[in-house]
C-alpha positions in Angstrom: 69.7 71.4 93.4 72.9 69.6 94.6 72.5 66.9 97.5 74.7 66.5 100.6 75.2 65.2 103.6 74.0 67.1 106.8 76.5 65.3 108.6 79.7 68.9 108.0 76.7 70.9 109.8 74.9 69.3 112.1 75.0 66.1 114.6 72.1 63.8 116.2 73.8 62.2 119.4 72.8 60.5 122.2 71.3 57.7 121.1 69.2 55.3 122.6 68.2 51.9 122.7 65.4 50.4 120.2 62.8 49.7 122.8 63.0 53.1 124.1 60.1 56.0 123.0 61.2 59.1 121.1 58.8 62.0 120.7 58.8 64.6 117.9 59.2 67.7 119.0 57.0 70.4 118.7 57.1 72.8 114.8 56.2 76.2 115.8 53.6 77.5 112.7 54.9 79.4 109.5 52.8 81.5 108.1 53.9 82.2 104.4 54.2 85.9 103.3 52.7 87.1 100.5 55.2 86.5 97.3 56.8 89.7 96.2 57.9 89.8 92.7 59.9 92.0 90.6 57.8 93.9 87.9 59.9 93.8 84.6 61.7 96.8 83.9 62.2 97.7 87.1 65.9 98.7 88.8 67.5 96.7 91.5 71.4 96.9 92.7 72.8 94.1 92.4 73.3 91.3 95.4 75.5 88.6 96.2 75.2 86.2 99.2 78.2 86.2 101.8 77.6 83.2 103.7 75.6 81.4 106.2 76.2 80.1 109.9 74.6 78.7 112.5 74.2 80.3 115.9 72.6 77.9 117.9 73.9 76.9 121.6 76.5 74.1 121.0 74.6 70.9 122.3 71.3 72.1 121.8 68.8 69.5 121.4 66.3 71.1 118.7 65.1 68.3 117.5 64.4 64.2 117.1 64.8 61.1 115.4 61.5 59.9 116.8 60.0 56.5 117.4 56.9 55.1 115.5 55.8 54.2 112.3 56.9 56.2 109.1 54.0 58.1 107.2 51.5 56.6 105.3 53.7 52.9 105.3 54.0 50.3 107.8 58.1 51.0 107.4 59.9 51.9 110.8 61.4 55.6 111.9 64.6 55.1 113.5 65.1 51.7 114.5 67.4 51.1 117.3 68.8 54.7 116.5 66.2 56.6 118.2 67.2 59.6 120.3 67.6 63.9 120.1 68.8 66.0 117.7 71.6 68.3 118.4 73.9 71.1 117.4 77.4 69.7 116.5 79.1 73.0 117.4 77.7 76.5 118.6 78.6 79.4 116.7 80.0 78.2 112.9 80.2 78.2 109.3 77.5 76.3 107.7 77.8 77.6 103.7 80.3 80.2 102.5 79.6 82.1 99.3 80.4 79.1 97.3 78.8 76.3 99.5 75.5 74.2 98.8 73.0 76.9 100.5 74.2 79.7 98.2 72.7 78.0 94.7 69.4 77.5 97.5 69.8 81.4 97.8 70.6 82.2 94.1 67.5 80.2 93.0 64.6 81.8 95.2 66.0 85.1 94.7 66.4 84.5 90.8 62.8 83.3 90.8 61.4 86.8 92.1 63.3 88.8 89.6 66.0 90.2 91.4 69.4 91.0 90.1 71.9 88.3 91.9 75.4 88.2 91.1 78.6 85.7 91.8 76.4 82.4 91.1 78.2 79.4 92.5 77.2 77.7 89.2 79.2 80.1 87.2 82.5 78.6 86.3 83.8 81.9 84.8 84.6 85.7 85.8 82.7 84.8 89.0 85.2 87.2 90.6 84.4 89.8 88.6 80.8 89.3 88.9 80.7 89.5 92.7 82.8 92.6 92.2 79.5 94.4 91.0 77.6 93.3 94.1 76.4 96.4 95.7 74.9 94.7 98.4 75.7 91.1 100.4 73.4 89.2 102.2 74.6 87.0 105.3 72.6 84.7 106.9 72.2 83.6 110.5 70.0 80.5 112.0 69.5 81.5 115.4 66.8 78.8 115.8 65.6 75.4 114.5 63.4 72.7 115.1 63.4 69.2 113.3 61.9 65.6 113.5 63.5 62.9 111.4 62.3 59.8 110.1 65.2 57.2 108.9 63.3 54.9 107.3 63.7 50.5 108.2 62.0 47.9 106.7 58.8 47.4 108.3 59.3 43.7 107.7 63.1 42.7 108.1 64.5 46.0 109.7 66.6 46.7 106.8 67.8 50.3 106.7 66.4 51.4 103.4 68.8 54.8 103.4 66.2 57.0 103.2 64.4 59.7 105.2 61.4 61.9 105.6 60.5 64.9 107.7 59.5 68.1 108.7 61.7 71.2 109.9 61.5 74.7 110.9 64.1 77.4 111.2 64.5 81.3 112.4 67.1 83.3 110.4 68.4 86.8 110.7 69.3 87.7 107.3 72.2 91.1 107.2 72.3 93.2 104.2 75.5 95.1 103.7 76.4 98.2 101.5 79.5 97.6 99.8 79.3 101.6 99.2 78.9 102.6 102.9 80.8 99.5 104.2 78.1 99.2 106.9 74.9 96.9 107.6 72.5 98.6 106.5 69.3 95.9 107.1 68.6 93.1 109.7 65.4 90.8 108.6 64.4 88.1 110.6 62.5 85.2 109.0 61.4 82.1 109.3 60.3 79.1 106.9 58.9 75.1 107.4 59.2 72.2 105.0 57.5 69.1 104.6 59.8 66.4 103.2 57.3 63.8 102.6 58.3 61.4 99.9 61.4 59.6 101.2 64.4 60.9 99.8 68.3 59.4 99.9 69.9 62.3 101.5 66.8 63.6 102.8 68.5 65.2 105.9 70.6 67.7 103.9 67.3 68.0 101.7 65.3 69.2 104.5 67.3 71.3 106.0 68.6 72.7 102.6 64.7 73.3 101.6 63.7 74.8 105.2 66.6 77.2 104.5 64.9 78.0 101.5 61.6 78.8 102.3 63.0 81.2 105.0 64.7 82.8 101.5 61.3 83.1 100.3 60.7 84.8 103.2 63.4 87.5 102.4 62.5 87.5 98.8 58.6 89.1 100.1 60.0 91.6 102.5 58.9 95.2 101.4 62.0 96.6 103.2 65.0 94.2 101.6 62.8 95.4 98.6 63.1 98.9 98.9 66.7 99.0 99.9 67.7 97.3 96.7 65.7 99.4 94.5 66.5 102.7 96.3 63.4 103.7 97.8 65.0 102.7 101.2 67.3 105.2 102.0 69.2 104.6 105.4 72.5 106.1 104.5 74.3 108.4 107.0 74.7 111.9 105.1 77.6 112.4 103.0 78.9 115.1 105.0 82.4 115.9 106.8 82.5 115.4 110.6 80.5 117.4 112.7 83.7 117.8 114.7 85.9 121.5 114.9 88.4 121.9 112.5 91.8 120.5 113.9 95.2 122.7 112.2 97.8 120.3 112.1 101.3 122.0 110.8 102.8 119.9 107.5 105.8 120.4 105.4 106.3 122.2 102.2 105.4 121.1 98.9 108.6 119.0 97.4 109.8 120.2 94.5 112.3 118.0 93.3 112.1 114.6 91.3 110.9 111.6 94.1 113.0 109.1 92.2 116.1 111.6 93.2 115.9 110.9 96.7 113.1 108.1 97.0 113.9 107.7 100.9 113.2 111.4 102.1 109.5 110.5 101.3 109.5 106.6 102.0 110.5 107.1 105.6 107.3 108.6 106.2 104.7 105.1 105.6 104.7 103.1 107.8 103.0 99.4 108.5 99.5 99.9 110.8 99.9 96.5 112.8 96.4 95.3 113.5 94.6 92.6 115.6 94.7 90.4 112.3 96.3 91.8 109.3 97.9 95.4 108.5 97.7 97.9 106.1 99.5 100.9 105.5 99.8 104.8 106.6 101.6 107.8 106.1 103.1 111.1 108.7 101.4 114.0 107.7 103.6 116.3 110.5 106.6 115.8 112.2 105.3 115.9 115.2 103.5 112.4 114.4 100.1 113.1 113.1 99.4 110.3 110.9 96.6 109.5 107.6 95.1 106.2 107.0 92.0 104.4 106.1 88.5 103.7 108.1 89.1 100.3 107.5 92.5 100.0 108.2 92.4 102.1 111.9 88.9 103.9 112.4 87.1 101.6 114.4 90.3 100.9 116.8 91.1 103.4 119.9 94.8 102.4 119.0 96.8 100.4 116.6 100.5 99.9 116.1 102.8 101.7 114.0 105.7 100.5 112.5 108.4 102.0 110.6 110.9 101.4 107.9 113.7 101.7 110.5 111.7 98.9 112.4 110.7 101.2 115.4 107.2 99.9 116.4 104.7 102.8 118.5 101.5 102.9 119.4 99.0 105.3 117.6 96.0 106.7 118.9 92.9 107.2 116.5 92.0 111.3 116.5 89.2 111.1 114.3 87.5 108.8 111.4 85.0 109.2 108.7 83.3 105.7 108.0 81.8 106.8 104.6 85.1 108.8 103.4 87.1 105.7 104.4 89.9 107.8 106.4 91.2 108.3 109.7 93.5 110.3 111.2 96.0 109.0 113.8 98.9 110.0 116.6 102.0 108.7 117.5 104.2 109.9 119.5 107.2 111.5 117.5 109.3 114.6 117.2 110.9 115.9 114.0 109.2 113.1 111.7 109.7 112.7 108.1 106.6 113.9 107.3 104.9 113.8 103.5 103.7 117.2 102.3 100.2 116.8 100.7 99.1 118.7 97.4 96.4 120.4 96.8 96.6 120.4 93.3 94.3 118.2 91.3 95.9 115.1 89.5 95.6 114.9 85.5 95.0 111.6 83.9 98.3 110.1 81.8 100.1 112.0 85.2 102.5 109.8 86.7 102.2 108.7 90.1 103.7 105.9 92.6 102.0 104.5 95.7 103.5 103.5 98.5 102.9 100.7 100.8 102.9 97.0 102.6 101.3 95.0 100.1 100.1 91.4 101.3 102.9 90.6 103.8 104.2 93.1 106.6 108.4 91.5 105.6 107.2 93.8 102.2 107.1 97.3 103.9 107.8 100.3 101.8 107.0 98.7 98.8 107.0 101.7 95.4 105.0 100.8 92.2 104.0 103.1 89.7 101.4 103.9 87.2 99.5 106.6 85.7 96.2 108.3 86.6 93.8 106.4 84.3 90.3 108.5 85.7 88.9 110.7 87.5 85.7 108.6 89.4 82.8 109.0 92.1 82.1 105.8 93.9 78.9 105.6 92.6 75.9 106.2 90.1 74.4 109.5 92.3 77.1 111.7 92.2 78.5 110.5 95.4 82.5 110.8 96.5 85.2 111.8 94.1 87.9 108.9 93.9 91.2 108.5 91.5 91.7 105.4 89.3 94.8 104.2 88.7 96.6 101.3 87.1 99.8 101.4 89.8 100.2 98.0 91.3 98.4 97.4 94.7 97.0 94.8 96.9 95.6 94.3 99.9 98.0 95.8 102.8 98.4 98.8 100.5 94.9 100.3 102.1 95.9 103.7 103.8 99.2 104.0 102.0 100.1 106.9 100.2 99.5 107.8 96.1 102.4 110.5 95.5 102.7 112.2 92.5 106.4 112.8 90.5 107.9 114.9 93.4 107.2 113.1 96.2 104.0 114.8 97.0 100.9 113.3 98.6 97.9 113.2 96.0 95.7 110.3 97.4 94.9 107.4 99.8 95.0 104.2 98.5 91.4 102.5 99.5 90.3 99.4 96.9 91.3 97.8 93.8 89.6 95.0 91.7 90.5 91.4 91.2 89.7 88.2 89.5 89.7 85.2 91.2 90.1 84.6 94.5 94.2 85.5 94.9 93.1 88.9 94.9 95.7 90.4 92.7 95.8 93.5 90.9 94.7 94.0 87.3 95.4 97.7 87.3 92.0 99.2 88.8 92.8 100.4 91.7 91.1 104.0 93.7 92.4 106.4 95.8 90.8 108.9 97.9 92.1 112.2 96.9 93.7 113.9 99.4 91.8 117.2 99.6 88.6 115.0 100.0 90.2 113.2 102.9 91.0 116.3 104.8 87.8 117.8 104.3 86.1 114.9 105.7 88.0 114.5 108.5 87.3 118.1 109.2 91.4 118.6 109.3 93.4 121.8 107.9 96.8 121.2 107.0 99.0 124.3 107.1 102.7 123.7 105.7 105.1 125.1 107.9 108.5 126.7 106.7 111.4 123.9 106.8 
């Protein structure tokens, strides 16, 4: 395993001076679960790990660099650095995906024989790999306790650069569904470690190793177990909304060539300004009833709207379906250019062009085109129906509209796959089918005579 610093996550202040007497602090008990392991053969989803940070009051003292003699030598803890151990910062980053604690979370997992993807030691198609992850697994330390033993020459006082020490830490551990786009699991855990041989480093090493053992921890839970193997099943049913039908009144189907008269459609998307970011949406009625995604709008009361004529509103969320990834929105408008919205199933080799703000809000109204390369569910039990395509989108596009060679309205745009970490298209890219959306957001579209 890699060695680092502690020094990016963590601080020791208030030092004292070398006469005076530091105490360890207390190390609650760990009491090691039983170790879980995978039996060969068996299935597990794949998981990647998200990232880990520290939620500890900023200023905290949870620990020491105690006084005394070190363990088992007549070599000094601490001299003339004596003094508490505290938290740098409160709530913040202490390992991303890619940071030192992730190959410490690859490694104990790997050891129990579960299926981990987007390895930090990977140097190729990493992207990809994480891609496949159908869960993530965060990690918070909401606790920690630590004594410290910098170790000085016994006989001159030199610093000999290297510690010893014991340390114990609480961590909530969140398991995510990248197929229902919700936490799905919170674990708490805990582990200890003993850092008894002097190590250069040996902060990092301790805390890295504590981290570790509270992996281990997570590694013998029956429940993060049973999620990943599918006994577990907490999903909310795949279902439309429980709400009445709402009949909204849309337009006719188009039947002449979009390319003809690209702008009677392209009015109609519009830029969903958010707290931080945008994506995309389209008018389903002139009189300002509006389509989008989940993720874009549905857990907002109200985002803003803009249009191609640079007229900004404010929307009102109606209605949202988490698991369908839609929403349905309001602003106020009269006489709106309004998509009409097919019913008719798409054909693969069909052409189609989606519609959107892709990456920056200064690229509004953005077409690209492509074929329908599949018909899809999102996943391996029959779940939603979606539509691959390779049209060019990125990220912005989400809620934009998929339109077929008239104009009309045949999907949502909702997620594409990437490579590396600029996110950009490689032509797989899925859309909601329209009919699906309406039916989960319990919404009847009636076209209206123009």
């Amino acid at each position: 395993m890699r060695i680092r610093s502690l020094l990016p996550l963590l601080l020791a202040t208030l030092l004292l001076s070398g006469c005076a007497v530091v105490k360890k602090v207390d190390i609650p008990e760990h009491v090691p679960s039983d170790p879980l392991s995978v039996s060969p053969g068996t299935k597990l989803e794949p998981v990647a790990f998200a990232g880990a940070i520290m939620n500890i009051k900023r200023g905290q003292a949870v620990g020491a660099y105690y006084t005394g003699y070190a363990p088992n030598s007549m070599n000094i803890c601490n001299l003339n650095s004596a003094g508490e151990f505290t938290i740098a910062s409160g709530r913040h980053l202490v390992s991303d995906r890619e940071g030192d604690l992730s190959e410490y979370f690859y490694e104990v997992l790997d050891s129990h024989g579960y299926k981990t993807v987007g390895d930090p030691k990977l140097i190729f198609q990493r992207e990809e790999e994480l891609a496949k992850a159908k869960f993530k697994v965060a990690a918070r330390i909401t606790d920690m306790k630590i004594n410290i033993c910098n170790i000085y020459n016994g006989w001159d006082g030199a610093n000999m650069h290297k510690s010893q020490g014991e340390a114990w830490m609480a961590v909530e551990w969140s398991v995510y569904s990248s197929m229902d786009r919700e936490t799905l699991l919170r674990i708490p855990t805990d582990g200890h470690y003993l850092l008894e041989k002097p190590t250069g480093d040996g902060e990092f090493v301790l805390f890295a190793e504590t981290f570790a053992s509270a992996a281990e921890e997570l590694a013998a839970d029956k429940d993060f177990y049973k999620m990943l193997s599918g006994e577990l099943k907490k999903r909310e049913p795949r279902k439309p909304l429980d709400d009445n039908e709402l009949t909204v009144a849309g337009v006719p189907l188009r039947d002449m060539p979009f390319k003809s008269t690209p702008e009677r459609v392209v009015d109609g998307v519009a830029t969903i300004i958010l707290p931080s970011g945008h994506g995309s949406g389209f008018l389903i009625s002139k009189d300002g009833y509006m389509l989008t995604n989940y993720h874009v709008a549905g857990g907002l009361d109200e985002v803003k709207v803009r249009f191609k004529s640079g007229i900004e509103l404010p929307a009102k969320v109606i209605r949202a379906h988490k698991l369908r990834d839609v929403a349905l929105i309001k602003v106020d408008l009269g006489n709106a250019p309004a998509l009409a919205l097919r019913a008719a199933p798409v054909k693969v080799t069909e052409r189609v062009y989606a519609i959107g703000t892709p990456r920056l809000e200064s690229l509004s109204n953005t077409v690209s085109t492509g074929v329908v390369s599949a018909l899809r569910v999102d996943d391996d039990e029959g779940g939603l129906p979606l539509i691959q395509s390779d049209v060019d989108t990125h990220g912005g596009n989400s809620g934009g509209p998929l339109v077929d060679e008239n104009g009309n309205v045949v999907a949502i745009c909702v997620a594409g796959y990437s490579t590396d970490a600029s996110k950009a298209s490689i032509g797989l890219n899925f859309f909601i089918p329209i009919t699906s959306a309406l039916e989960y957001l319990r919404l009847r579209v009636v076209p209206a005579e123009e």
